[in-house]
N, C-alpha and C positions, 0 to 999 in steps of 0.2 A: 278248708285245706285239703288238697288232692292226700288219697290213702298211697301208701306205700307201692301196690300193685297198680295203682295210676302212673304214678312215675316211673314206672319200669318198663310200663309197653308204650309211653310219650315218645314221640318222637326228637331226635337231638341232630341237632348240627355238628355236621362231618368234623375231623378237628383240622385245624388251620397247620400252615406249614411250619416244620421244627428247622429251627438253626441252631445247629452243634458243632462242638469243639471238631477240629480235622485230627487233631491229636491222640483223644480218648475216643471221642464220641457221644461225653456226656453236652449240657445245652450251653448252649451258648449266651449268658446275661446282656440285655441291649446296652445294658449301662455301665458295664464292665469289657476292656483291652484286653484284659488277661483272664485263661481258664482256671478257676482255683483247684482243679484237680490235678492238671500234669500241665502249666505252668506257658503253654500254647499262646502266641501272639493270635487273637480270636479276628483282628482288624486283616488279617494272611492267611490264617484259618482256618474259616468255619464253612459249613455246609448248610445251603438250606435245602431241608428236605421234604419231598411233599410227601403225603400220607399214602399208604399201601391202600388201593380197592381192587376187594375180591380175591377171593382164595381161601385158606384156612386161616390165613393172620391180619384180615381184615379187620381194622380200625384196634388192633392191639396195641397198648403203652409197653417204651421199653424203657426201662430203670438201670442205671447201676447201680454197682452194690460194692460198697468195701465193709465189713463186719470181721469184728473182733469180739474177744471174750477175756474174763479174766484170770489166770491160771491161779488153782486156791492152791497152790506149793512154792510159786516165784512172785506172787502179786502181781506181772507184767504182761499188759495186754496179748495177747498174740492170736495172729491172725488164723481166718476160719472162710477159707475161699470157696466155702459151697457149701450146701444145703444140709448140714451134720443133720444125719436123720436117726441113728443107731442110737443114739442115748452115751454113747463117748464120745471125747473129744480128746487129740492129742494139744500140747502144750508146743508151739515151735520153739519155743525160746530153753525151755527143760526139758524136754521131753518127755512129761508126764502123762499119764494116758489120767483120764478123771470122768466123772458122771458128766456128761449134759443135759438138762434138760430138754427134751424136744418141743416140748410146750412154748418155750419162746418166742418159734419159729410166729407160732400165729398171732402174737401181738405187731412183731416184727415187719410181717406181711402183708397187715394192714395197714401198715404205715405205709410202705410200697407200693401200695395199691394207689393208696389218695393220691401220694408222689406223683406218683404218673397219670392218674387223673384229672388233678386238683389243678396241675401246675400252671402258671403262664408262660408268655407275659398275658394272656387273655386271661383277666381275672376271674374269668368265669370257668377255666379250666381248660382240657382241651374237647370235651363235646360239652358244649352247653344246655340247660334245659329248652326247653321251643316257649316255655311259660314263664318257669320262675330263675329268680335271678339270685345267686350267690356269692355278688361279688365282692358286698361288706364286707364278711363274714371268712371269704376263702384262706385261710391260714395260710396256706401254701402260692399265695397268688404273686409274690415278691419272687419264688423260683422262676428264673427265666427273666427277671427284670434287673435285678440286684444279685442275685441270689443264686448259686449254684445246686448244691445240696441242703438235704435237709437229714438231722441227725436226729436217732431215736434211743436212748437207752434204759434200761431197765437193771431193778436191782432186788436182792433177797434172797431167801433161799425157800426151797421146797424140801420136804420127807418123802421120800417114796421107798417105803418099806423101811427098812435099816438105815438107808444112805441118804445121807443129808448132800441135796445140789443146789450149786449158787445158780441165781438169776442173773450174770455179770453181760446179757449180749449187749452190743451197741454196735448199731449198722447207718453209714452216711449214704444217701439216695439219693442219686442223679437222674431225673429225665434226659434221655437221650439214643442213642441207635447204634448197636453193634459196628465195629465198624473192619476191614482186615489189615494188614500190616502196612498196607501204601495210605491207609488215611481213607479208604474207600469204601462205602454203606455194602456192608454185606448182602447177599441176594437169599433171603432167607423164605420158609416154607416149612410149616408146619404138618406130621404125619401120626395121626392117632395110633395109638399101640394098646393093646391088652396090659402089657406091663407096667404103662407110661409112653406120656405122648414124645414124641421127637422133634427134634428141632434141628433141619437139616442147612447148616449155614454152609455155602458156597462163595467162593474169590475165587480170583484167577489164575491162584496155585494149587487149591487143595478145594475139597467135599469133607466136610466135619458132620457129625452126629453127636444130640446129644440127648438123653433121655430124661426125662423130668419124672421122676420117682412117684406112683400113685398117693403113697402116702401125703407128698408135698401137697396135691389137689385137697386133699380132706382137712387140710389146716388152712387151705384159701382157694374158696373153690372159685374163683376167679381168675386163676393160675395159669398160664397157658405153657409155659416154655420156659428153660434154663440155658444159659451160656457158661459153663465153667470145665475147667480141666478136668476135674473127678468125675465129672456127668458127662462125660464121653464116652462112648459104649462102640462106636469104631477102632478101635486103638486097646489091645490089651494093656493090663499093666505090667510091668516091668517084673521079675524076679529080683529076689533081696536073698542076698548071701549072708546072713547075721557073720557080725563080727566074733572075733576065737579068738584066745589068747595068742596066737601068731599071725592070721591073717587080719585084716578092717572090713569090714562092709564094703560087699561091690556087688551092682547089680546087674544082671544076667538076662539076655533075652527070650523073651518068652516062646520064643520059635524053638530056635537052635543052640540056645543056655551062652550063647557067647558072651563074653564079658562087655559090658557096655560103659562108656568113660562118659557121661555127661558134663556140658562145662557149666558152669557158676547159673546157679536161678535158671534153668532148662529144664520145662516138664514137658516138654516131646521130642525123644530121640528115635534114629534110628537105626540099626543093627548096620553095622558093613559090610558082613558077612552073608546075610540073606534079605538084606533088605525090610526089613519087619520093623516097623513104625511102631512104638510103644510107649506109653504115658505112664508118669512117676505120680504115684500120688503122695499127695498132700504131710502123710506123716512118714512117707519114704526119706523126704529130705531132712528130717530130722536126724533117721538113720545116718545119712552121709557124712551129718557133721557141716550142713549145708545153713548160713544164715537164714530166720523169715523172711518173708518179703509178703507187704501187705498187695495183693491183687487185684485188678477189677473184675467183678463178674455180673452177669444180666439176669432179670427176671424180665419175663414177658407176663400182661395182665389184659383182659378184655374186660368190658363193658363198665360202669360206674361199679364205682368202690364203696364201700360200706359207710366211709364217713361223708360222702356224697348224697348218700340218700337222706343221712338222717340230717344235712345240711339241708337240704328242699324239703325235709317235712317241718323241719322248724324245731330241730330236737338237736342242736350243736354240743348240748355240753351231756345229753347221754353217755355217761360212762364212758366220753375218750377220758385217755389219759392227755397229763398235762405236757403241753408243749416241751421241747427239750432245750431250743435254741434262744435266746434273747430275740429273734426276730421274731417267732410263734410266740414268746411270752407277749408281746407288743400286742402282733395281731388278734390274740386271744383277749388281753385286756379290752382292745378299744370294739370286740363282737361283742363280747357281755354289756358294753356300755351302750354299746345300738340295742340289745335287744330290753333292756330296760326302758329306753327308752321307748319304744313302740313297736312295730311290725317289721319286720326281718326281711322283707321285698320290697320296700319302699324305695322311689328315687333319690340315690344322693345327691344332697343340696349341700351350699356353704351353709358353716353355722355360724349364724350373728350373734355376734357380743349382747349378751339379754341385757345390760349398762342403757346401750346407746339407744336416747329416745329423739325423734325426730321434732318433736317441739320444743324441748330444752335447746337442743341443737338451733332452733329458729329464736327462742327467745334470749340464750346466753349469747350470742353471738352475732345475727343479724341484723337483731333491733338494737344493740349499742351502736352497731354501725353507721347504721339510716341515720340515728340520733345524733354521732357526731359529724356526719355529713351536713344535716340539716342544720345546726349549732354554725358550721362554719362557714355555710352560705349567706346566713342571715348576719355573721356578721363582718362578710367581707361585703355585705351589700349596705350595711349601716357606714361600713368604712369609705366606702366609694363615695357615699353619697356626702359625707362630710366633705371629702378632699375636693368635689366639684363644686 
């Protein structure tokens, strides 16, 4: 069996072309009409896209992301549209500020990763090995066929220090490609930073930035790039006027402090007064008094994922955690039962019913035959010969 450092400098085939929703942008199932993310006639559409060569985001998987958490003062999920790195989390539905764990982040991540690795309809993922073949085994190989996303959650709590934090993340992943407001694959490009790398997305209205937090790298360092409203670093954020016993909550431009009116679920406005483009963040609309709204947002990943590698060393059930979906419960049963049975590379064949024997077959059945055939020759030939 090749060692781990063999599989890494092996060479892999380029990945094959993505067909995604024109809607979201997440992928589009062959075997599925409709997008099960935002509800897209896929047959009207979808896009096929070929793969990016050369640059800085050559051969990168792009994933969506909706992730939620669960608030320990309402019970009620509420949404977390970006990479909570600070170890709080606001509640959208209460308003509660609470501990987060950021530790989540890395179990989370490596689900994301495979996602986008792992996925089909090429059961093999989208680079394959040049040797070994993964395609009994791939969990994720019904994404892209049946199968849109894939859900990961986690539960329990940690101590750290004093403060007790639940483990409540759960994130749904979609393979698939940025896209901008007309339905159209963003023109994207990758810029290293000392801070955190950027991820500079381009349409044909606007130039977006957005910065991918170092920290995010040291929990997957596989990481390459972030799409979300909070990880924009073009765009200051907005001033918040706290509410007073006479006045509400109103927020103020970071330019020229003018008061700024945003309408209903709008995290980019801009000033009228000076023109100054500015982004709301995330626990701003709570201030407002402004409903959640769960949102999509992107990770970008390069090269094989963690449970890829140990899928081609032959080590599948190393310490993942168990499936989350009745689809991965399936495909996980019937890996454990291939790997019981024998080697983990081998070509799939049908499996014959171990009953069916081929000479019962020829003697329950064949030889009564002949028998009454011959039976009834011999005595339409005794009968003939009588009536002549």
């Amino acid at each position: 069996m090749p060692s781990t450092s063999e599989l890494e400098s092996s060479s892999r085939a380029p990945p094959s072309t993505l067909r995604v929703c024109g809607g979201c942008g997440s992928i589009a199932p062959t075997r599925r009409r409709e997008c099960q993310v935002c509800d897209a006639a896929l047959d009207r559409y979808a896009h096929e896209l070929r793969p990016e060569r050369g640059g800085e985001l050559d051969d990168v998987y792009w994933v969506a992301i909706r992730s939620e958490f669960q608030c320990r003062a309402c019970g009620k999920l509420s949404p977390i549209n970006h990479l909570e790195l600070e170890g709080e989390a606001t509640c959208l539905h209460c308003a509660t500020n609470q501990a987060f764990d950021v530790g989540q982040w890395r179990e989370a991540l490596a689900h994301a990763h495979a996602v986008g690795d792992l996925s089909g309809p090429d059961p093999e993922g989208r680079r394959a090995h040049a040797l070994l073949s993964i395609a009994r085994i791939n969990p994720m190989r019904e994404l892209g066929v049946s199968e849109t996303f894939s859900e990961h959650s986690q539960g329990g709590v940690s101590v750290e220090g004093a403060v007790t934090v639940t483990r409540s993340l759960r994130i749904r992943v979609s393979p698939g490609r940025p896209l901008d407001e007309r339905g159209r694959p963003l023109a994207l490009r990758r810029r290293p930073d000392a801070r955190g790398d950027v991820i500079i997305a381009s349409s044909t209205s606007e130039q977006a930035e957005y910065a991918l937090p170092h920290q995010a790298q040291q929990l997957a360092p596989g990481l390459r790039g972030v799409i979300a409203v909070d990880h924009r670093r073009d765009r200051p954020p907005v001033r918040v006027q706290l509410a007073s016993s006479e006045t509400p909550a109103a927020l103020r431009c970071p330019s020229c402090g003018a008061p700024l009116d945003p309408p209903e679920g709008a995290r980019i406005i801009s000033c009228r007064y000076c023109s100054t483009t500015a982004r709301i963040p995330e626990r701003t609309l709570v201030q407002l008094g402004q409903r959640p709204r769960l949102e999509l947002w992107w990770l970008a990943f390069r090269g094989p994922s963690p449970l890829r590698l140990r899928l081609e060393a032959g080590d599948a059930a190393a310490d993942e955690p168990a499936p989350q979906t009745e689809l991965a419960r399936l495909l996980g049963a019937r890996a454990d039962k291939d790997e019981d049975a024998g080697s983990r590379f081998q070509v799939e064949r049908p499996e014959l019913d171990a009953r069916f024997d081929p000479r019962r077959f020829v003697v329950g059945l064949v030889v009564p035959i002949v028998v009454l055939l011959a039976a009834g020759w011999l005595w339409f030939a005794d009968a003939a010969s009588r009536w002549w």
